[in-house]
N, CA, C and O of each residue as an XYZ file, in Angstrom:
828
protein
N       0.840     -1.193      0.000
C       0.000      0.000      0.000
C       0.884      1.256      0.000
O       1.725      1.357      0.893
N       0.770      2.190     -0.895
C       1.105      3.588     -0.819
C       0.814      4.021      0.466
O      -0.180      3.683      1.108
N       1.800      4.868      0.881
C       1.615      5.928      1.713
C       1.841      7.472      0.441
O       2.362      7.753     -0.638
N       0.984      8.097      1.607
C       0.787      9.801      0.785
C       2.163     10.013      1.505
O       2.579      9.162      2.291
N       2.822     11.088      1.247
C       3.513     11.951      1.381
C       3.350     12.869      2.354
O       4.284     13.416      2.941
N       1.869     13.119      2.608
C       1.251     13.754      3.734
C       1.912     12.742      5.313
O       2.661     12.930      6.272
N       1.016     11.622      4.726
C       1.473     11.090      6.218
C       2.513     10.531      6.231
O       2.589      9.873      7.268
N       3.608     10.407      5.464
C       4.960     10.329      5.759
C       5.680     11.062      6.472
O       6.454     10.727      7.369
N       5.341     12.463      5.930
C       5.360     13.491      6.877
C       5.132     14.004      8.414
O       5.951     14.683      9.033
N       3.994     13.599      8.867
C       2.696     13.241      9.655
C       3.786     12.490     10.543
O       4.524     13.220     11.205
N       3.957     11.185     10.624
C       4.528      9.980     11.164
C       6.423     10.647     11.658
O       6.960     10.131     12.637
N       6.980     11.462     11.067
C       8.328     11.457     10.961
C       7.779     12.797     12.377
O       7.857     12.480     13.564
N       7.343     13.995     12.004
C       7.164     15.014     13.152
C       6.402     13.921     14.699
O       6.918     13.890     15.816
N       5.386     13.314     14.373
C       5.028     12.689     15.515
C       5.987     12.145     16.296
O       5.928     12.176     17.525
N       7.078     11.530     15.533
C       8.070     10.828     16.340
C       8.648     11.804     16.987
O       9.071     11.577     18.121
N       8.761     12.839     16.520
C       9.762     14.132     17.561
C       9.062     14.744     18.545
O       9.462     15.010     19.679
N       7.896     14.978     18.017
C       6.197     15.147     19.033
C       6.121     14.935     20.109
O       6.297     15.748     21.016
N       5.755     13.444     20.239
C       5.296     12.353     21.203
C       6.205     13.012     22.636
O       5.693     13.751     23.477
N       7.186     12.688     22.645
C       8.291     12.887     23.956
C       7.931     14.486     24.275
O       8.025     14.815     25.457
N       7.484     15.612     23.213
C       7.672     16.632     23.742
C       6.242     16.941     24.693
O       6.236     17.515     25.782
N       5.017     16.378     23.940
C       4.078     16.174     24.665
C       3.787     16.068     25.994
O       3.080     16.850     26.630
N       4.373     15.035     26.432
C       4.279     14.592     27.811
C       4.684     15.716     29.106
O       4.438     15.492     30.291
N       5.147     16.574     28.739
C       5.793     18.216     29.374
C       4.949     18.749     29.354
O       4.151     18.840     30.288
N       4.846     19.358     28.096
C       3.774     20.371     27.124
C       2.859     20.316     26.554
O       2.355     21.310     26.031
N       2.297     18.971     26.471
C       1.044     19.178     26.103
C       0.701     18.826     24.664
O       1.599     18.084     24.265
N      -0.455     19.085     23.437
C      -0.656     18.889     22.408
C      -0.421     20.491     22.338
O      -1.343     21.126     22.850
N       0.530     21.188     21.856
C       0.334     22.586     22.112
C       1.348     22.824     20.555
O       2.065     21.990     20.001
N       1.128     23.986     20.231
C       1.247     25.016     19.341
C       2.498     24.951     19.218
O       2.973     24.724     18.105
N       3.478     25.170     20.549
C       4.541     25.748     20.402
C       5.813     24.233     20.736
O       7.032     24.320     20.884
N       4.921     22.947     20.765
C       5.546     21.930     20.897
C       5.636     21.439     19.449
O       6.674     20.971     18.981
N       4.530     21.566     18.789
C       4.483     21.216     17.619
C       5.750     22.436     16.417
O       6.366     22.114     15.401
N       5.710     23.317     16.886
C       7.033     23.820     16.298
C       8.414     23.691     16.451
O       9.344     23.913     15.677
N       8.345     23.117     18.091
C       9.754     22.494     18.376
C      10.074     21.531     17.919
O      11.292     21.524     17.744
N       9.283     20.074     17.407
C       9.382     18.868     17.055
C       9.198     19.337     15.395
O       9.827     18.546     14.691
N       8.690     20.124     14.799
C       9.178     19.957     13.575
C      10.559     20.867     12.899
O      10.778     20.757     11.693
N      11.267     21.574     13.586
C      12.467     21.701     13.567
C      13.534     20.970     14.333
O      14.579     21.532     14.661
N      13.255     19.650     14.631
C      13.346     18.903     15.345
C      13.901     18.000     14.468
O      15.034     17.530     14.359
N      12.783     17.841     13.814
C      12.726     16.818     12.600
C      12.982     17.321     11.018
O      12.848     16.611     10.021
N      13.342     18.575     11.046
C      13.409     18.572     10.124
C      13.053     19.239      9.183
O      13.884     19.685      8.392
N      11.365     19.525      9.009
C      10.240     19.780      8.381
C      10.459     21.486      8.242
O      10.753     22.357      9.061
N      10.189     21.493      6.922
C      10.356     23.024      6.507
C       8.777     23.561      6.889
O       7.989     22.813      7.469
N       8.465     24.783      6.536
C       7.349     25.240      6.872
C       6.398     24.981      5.637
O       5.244     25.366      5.823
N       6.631     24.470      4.556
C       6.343     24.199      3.235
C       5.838     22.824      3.423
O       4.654     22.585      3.185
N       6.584     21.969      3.803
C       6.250     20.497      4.768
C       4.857     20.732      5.896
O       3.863     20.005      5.890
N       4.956     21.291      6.338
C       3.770     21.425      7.939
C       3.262     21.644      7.547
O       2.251     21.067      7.948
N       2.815     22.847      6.028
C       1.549     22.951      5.700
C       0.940     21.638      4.907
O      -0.273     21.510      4.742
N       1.755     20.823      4.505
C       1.492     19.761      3.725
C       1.177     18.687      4.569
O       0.144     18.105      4.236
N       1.845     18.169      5.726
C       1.411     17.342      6.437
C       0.444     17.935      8.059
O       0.545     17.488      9.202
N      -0.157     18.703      7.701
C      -1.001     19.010      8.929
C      -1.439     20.695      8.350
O      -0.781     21.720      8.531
N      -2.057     20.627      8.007
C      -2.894     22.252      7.166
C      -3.597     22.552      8.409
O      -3.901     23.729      8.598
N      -3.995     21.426      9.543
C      -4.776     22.344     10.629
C      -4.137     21.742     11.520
O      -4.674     20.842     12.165
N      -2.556     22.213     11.779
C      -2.223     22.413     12.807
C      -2.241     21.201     13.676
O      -2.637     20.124     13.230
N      -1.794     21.352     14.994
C      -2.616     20.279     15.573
C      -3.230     19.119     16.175
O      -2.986     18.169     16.920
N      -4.470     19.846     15.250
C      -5.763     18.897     14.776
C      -4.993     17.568     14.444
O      -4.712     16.529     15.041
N      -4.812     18.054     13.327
C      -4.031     16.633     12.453
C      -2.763     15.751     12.968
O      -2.484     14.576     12.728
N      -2.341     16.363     13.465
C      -1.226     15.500     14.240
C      -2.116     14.762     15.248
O      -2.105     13.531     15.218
N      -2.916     15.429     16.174
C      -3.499     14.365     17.268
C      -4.444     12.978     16.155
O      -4.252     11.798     16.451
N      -5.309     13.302     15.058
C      -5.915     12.660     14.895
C      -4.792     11.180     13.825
O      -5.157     10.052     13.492
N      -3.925     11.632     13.675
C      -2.972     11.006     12.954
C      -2.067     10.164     13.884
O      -1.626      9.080     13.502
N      -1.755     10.742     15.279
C      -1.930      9.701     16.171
C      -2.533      8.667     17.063
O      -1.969      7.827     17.764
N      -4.140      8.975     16.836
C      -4.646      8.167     16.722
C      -5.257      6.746     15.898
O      -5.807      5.722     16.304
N      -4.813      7.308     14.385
C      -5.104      6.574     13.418
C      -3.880      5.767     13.497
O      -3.943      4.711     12.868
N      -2.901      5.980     14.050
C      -1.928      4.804     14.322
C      -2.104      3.498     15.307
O      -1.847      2.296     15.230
N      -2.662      4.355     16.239
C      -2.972      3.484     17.399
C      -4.316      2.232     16.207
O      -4.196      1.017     16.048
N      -5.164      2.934     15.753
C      -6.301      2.343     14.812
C      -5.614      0.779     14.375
O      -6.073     -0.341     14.598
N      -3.951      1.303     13.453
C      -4.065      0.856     12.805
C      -3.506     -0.758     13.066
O      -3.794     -1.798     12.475
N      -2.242     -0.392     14.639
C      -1.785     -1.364     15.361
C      -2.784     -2.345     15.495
O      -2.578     -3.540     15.279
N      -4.472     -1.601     16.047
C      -5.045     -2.231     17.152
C      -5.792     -3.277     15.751
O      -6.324     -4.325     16.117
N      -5.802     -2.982     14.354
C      -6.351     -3.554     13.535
C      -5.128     -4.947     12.909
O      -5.558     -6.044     12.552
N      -4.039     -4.687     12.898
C      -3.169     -5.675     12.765
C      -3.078     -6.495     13.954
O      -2.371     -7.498     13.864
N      -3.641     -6.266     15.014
C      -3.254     -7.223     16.245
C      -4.721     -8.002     16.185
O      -4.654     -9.226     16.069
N      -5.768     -7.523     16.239
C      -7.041     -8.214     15.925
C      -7.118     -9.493     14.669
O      -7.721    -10.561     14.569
N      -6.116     -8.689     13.777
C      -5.989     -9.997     12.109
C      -5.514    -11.274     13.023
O      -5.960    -12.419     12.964
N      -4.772    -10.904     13.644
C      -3.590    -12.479     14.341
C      -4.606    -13.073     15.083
O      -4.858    -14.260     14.874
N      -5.320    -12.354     16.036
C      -6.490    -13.068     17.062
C      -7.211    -13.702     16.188
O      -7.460    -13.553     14.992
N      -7.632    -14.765     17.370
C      -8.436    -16.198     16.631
C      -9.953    -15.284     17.276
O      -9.890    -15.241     18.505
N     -10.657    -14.898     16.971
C     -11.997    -14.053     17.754
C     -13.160    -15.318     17.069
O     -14.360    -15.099     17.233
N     -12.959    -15.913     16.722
C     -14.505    -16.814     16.048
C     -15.681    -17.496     16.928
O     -16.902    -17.502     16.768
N     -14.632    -18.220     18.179
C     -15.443    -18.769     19.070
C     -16.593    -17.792     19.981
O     -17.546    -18.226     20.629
N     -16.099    -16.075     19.776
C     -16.449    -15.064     20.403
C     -17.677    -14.842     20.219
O     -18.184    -14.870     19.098
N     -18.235    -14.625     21.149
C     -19.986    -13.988     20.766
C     -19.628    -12.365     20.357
O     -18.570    -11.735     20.376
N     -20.894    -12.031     20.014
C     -20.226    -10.570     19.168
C     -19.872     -9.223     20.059
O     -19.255     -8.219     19.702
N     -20.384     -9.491     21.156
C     -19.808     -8.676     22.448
C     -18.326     -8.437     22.885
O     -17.608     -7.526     23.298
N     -18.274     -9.657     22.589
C     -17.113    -10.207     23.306
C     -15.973    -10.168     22.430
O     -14.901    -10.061     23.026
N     -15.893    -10.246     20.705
C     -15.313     -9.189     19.914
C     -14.841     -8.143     19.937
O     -13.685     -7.829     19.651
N     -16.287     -7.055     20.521
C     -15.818     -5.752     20.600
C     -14.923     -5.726     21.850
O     -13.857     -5.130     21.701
N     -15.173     -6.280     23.086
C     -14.527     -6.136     24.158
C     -12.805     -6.139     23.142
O     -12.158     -5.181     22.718
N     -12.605     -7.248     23.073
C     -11.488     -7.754     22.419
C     -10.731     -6.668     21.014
O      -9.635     -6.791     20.467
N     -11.794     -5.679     20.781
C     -11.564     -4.852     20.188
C     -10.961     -3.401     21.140
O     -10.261     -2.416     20.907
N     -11.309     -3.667     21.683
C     -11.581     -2.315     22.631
C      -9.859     -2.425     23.689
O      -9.083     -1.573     24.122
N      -9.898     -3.614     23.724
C      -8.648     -3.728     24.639
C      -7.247     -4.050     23.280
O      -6.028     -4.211     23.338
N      -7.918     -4.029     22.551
C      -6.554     -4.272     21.294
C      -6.364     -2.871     21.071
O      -5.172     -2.570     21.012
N      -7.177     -1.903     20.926
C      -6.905     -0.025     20.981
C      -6.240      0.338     22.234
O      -5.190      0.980     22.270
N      -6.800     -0.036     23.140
C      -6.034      0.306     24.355
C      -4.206      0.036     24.396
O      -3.292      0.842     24.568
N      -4.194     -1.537     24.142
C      -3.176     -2.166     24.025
C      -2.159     -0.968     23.194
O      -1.083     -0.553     23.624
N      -2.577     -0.710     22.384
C      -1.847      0.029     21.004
C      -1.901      1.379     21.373
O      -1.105      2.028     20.694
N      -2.507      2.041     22.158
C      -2.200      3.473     22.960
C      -1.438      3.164     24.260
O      -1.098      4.135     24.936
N      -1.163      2.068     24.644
C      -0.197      1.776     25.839
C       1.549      2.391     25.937
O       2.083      2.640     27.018
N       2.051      2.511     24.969
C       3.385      3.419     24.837
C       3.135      5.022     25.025
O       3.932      5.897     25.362
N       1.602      5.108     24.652
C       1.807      6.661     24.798
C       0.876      7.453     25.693
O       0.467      8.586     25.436
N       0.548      6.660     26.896
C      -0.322      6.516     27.939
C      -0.775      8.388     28.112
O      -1.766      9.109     27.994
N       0.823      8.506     28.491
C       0.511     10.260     28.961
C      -0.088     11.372     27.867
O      -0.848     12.315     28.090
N       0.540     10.921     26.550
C      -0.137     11.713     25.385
C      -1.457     11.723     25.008
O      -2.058     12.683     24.527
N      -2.182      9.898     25.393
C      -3.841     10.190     25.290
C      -4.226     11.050     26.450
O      -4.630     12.179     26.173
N      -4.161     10.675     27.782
C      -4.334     11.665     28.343
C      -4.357     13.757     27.971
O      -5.293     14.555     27.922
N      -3.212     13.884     27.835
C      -3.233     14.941     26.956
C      -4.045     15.309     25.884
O      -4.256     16.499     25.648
N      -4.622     14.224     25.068
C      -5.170     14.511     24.313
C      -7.126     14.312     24.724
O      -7.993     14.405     23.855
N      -7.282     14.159     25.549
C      -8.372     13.779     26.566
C      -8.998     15.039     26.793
O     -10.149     15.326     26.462
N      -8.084     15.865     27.444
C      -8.055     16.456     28.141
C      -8.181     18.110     27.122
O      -8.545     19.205     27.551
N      -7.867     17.856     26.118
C      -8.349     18.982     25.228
C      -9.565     18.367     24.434
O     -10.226     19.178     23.786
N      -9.935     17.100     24.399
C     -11.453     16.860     23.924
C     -12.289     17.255     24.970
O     -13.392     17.568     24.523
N     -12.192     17.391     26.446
C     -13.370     17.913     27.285
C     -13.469     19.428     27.397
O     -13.870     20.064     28.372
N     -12.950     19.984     26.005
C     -13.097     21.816     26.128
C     -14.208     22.056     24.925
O     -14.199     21.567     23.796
N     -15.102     22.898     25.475
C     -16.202     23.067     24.007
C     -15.722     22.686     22.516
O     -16.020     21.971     21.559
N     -15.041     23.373     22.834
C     -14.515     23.799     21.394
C     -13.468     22.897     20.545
O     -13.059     23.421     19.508
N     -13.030     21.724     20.832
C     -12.732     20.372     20.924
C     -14.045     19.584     20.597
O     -13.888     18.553     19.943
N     -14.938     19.824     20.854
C     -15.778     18.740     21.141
C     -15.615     17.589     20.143
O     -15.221     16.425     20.219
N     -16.162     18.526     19.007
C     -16.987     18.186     17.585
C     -15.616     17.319     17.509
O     -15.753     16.150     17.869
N     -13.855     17.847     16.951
C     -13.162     16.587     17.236
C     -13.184     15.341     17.376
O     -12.984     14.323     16.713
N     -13.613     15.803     18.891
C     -13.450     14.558     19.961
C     -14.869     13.318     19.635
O     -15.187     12.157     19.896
N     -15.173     14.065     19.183
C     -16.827     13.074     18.973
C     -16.397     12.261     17.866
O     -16.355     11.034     17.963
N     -15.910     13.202     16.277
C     -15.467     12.801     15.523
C     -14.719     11.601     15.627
O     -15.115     10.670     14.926
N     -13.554     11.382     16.471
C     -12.345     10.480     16.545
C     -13.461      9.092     17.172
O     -13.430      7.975     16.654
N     -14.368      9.440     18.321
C     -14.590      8.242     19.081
C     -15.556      7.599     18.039
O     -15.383      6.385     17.931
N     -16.481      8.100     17.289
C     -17.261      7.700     16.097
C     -16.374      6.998     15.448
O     -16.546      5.782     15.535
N     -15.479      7.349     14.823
C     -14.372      6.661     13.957
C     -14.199      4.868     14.297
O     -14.566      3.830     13.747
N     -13.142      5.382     15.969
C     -12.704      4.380     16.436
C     -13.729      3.341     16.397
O     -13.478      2.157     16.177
N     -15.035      3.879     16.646
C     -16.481      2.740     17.048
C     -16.528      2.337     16.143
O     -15.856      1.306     16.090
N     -17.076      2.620     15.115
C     -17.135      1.858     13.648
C     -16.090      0.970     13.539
O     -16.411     -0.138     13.109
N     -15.065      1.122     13.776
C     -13.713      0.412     13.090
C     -14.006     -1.149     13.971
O     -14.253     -2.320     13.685
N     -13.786     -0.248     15.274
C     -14.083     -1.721     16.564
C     -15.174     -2.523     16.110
O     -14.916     -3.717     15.954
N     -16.646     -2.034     15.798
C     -17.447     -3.015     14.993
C     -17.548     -3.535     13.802
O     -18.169     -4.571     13.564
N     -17.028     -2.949     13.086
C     -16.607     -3.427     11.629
C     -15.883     -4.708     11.508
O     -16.023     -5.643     10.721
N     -14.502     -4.365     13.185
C     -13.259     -5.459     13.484
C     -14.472     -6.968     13.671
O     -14.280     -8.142     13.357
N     -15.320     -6.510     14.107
C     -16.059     -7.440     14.860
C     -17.022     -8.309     14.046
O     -17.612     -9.292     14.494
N     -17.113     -7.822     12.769
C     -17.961     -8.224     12.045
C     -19.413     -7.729     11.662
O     -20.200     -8.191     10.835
N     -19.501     -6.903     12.313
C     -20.976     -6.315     11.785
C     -21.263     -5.959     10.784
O     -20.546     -5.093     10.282
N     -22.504     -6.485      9.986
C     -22.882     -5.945      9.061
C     -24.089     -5.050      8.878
O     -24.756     -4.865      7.859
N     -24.253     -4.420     10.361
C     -25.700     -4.245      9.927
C     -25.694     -2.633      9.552
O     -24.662     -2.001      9.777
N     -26.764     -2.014      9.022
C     -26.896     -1.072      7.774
C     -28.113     -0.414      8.725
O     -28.663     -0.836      9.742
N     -28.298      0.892      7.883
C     -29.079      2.224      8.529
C     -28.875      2.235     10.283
O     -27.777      2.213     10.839
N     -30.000      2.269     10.870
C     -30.359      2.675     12.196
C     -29.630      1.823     13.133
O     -29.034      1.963     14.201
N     -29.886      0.968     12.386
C     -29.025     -0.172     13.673
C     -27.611     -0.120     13.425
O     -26.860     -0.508     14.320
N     -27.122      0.317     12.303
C     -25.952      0.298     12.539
C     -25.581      1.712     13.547
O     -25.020      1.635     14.640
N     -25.970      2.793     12.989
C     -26.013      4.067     13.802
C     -25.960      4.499     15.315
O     -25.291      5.339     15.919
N     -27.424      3.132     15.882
C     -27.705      2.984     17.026
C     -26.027      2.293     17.532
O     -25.147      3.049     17.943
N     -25.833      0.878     17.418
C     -24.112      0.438     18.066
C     -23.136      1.160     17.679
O     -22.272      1.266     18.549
N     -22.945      1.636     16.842
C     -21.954      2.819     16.756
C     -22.523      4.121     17.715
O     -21.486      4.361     18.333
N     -23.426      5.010     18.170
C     -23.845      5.611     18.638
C     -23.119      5.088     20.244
O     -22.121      5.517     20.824
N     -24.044      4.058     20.607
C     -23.836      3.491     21.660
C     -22.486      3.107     22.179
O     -22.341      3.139     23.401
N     -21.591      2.789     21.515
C     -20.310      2.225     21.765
C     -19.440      3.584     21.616
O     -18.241      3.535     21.889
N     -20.095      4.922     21.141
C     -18.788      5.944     21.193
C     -19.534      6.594     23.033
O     -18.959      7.083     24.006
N     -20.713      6.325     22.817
C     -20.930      6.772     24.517
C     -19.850      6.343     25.514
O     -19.382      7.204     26.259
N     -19.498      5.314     25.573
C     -19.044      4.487     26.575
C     -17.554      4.183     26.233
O     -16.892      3.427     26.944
N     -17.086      4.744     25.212
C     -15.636      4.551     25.248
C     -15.054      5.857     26.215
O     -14.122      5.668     26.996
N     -15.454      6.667     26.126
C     -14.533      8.034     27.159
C     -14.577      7.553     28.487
O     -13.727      7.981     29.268
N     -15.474      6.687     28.905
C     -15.793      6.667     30.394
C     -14.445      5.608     30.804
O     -13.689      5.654     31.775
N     -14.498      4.572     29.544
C     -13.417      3.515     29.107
C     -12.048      3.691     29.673
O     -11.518      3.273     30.703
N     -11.621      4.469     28.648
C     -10.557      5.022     28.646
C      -9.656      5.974     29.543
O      -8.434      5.926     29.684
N     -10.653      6.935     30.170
C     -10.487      7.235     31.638
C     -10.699      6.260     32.477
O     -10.616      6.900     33.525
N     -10.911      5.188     32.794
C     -10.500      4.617     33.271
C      -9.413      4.100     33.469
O      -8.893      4.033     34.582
N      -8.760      3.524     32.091
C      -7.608      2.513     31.618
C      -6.267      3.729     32.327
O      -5.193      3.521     32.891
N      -7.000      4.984     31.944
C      -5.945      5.931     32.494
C      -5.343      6.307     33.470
O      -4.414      7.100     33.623
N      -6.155      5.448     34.405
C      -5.746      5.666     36.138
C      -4.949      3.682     36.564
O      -4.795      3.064     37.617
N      -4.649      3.343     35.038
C      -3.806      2.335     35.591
C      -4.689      1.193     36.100
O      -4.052      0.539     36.926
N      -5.845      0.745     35.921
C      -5.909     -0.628     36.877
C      -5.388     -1.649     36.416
O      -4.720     -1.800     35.393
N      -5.726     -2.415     37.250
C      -5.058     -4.180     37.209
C      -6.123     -4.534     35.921
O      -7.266     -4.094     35.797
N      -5.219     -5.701     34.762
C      -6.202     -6.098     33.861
C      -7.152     -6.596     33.924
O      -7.920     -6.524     32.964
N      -7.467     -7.245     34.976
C      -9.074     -7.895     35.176
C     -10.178     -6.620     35.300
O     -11.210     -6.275     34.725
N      -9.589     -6.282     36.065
C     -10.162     -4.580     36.807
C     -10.976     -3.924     35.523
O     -12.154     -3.574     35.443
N     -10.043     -3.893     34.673
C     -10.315     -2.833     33.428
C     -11.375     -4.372     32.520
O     -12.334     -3.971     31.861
N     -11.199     -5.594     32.535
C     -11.748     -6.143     31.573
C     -13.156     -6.433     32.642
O     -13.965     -7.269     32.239
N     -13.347     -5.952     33.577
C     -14.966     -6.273     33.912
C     -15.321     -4.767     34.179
O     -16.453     -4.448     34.540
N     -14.539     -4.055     34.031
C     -14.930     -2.388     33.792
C     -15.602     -2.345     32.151
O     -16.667     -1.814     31.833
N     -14.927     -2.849     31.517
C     -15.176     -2.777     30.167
C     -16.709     -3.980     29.889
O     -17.725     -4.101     29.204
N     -16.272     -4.351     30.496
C     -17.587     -6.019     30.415
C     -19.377     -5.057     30.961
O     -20.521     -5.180     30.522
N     -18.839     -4.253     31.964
C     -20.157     -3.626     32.511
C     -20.563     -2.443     31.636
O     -21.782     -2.319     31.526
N     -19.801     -1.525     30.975
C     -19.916     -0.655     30.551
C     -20.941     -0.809     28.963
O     -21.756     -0.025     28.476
N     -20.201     -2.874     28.248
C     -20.705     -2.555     27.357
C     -21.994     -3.630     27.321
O     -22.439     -4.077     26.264
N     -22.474     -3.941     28.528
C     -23.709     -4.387     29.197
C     -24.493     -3.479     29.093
O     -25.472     -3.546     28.350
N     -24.197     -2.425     29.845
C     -25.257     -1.290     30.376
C     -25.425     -0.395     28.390
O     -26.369      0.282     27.983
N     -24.226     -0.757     27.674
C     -25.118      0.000     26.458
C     -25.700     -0.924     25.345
O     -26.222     -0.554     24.293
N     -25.459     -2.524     25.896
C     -26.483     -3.317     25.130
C     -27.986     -3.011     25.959
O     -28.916     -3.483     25.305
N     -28.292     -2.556     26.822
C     -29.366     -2.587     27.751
C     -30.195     -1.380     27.007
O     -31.244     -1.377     26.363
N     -29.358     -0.462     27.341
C     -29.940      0.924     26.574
C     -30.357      0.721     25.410
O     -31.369      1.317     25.042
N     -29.550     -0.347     24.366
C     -30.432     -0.426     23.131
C     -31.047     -1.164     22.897
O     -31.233     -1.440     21.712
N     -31.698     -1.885     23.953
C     -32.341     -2.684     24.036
C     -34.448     -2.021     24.885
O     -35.606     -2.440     24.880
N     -33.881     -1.175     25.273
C     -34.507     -0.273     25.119
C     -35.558      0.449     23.990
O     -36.741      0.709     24.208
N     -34.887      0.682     22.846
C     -35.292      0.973     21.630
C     -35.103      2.707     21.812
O     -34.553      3.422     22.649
N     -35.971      2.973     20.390
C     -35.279      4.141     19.563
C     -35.779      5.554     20.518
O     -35.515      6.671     20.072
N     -36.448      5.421     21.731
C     -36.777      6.300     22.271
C     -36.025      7.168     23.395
O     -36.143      8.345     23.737
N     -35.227      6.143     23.822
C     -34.506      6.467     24.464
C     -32.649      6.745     24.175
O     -31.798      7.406     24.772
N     -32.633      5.885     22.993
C     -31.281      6.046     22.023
C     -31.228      6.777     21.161
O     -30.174      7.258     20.745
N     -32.735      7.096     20.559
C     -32.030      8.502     19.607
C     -31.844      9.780     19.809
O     -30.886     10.350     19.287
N     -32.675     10.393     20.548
C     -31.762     11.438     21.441
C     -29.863     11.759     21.659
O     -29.183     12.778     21.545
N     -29.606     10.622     21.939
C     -28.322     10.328     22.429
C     -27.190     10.356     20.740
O     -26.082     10.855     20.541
N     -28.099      9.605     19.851
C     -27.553      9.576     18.609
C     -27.398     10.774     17.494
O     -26.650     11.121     16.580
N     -29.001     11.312     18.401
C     -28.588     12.988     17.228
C     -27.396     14.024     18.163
O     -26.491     14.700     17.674
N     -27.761     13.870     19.649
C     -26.475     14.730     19.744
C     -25.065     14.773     19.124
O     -24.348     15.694     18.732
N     -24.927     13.333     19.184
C     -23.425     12.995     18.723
C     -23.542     13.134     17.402
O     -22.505     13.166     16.740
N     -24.617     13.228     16.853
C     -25.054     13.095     14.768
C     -24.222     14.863     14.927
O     -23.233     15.020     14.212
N     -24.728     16.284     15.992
C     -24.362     17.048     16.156
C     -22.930     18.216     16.422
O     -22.627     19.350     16.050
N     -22.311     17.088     17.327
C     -21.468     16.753     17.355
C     -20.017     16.873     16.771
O     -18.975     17.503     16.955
N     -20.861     15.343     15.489
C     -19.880     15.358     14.383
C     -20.084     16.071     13.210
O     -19.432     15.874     12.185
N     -21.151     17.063     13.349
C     -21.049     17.862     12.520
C     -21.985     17.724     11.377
O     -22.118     18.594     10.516
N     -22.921     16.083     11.413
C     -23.581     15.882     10.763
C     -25.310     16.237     10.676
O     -26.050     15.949      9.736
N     -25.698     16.972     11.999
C     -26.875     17.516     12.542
C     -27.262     19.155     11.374
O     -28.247     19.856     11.602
């Protein structure tokens, strides 16, 4: 597979990034230190990140994506009920943000500012789809909308969790309850889930 040039780019500043992060933050003036760091002319930054950033955080996440999608190919998941997939999905993302523990944080932590939001909604929508897609789902319109809906609810609560370090059982019946309580909710039906689905439809910008 080709890589663009963009994210060749993208991938080479992140590496200088990452370490500066953990100090400073996803910030403006880190992102200028790591690309003279690395290298990158100002002709480059506009090419691999036009918004700043934006694009660097979401480009480190699409890495983590892409680990957590090569580690899922190797897993044997068949015997799995389809829950129990996503779980297995959910801890293969985690797994693959585990080197850069302090940077999601960081990056957490500027999705809970207004003005972040739409972002932040954006990325967890993403990740959800991918995790059910990993999982096999095929299902189409509402219902697909509704478990994707449902599963970006409950990943932030997730993940703040994973972030305070527990023991792995800890986090895999944290994760086991979380995605109980949003099979329950949609089990429920559309009265009480779509509400929840147009905000985030809002969100991402699609309202």
């Amino acid at each position: 597979m080709t890589v663009r040039p963009s994210v060749k780019l993208q991938d080479k500043w992140l590496d200088r990034l990452l370490p500066l992060v953990e100090d400073e933050g996803w910030t403006d003036h880190a992102a200028t230190l790591s690309a003279r760091e690395a290298g990158i002319s100002s002709e480059e930054k506009a090419l691999a990140a036009p918004n700043g950033i934006r694009d660097l955080i979401e480009r480190f996440f699409d890495r983590a994506e892409d680990v957590m999608l090569e580690r899922l190919a190797t897993a044997d998941l068949s015997a799995l009920r389809t829950h129990e997939r996503v779980a297995e999905g959910i801890k293969a993302w985690l797994a693959a943000l585990e080197p850069n523990r302090v940077a999601v944080k960081r990056a957490s932590m500027r999705g809970f500012l207004p003005w972040y939001a739409p972002d932040a909604a954006k990325r967890t929508w993403k990740i959800a789809d991918t995790i059910w897609t990993a999982a096999g789902d095929t299902a189409t319109d509402y219902n697909r909308e509704t478990k994707r809906g449902l599963l970006s609810a409950v990943l932030p609560p997730i993940v703040l969790y994973w972030l305070d370090e527990p023991a792995e059982e800890e986090l895999d019946a944290f994760i086991e309850k979380r995605l109980q309580g949003a099979m329950k909710l949609g089990q429920t039906g559309s009265k009480f889930a779509k509400p929840a689905l147009e905000l985030i439809d809002r969100l991402r910008g699609r309202g």
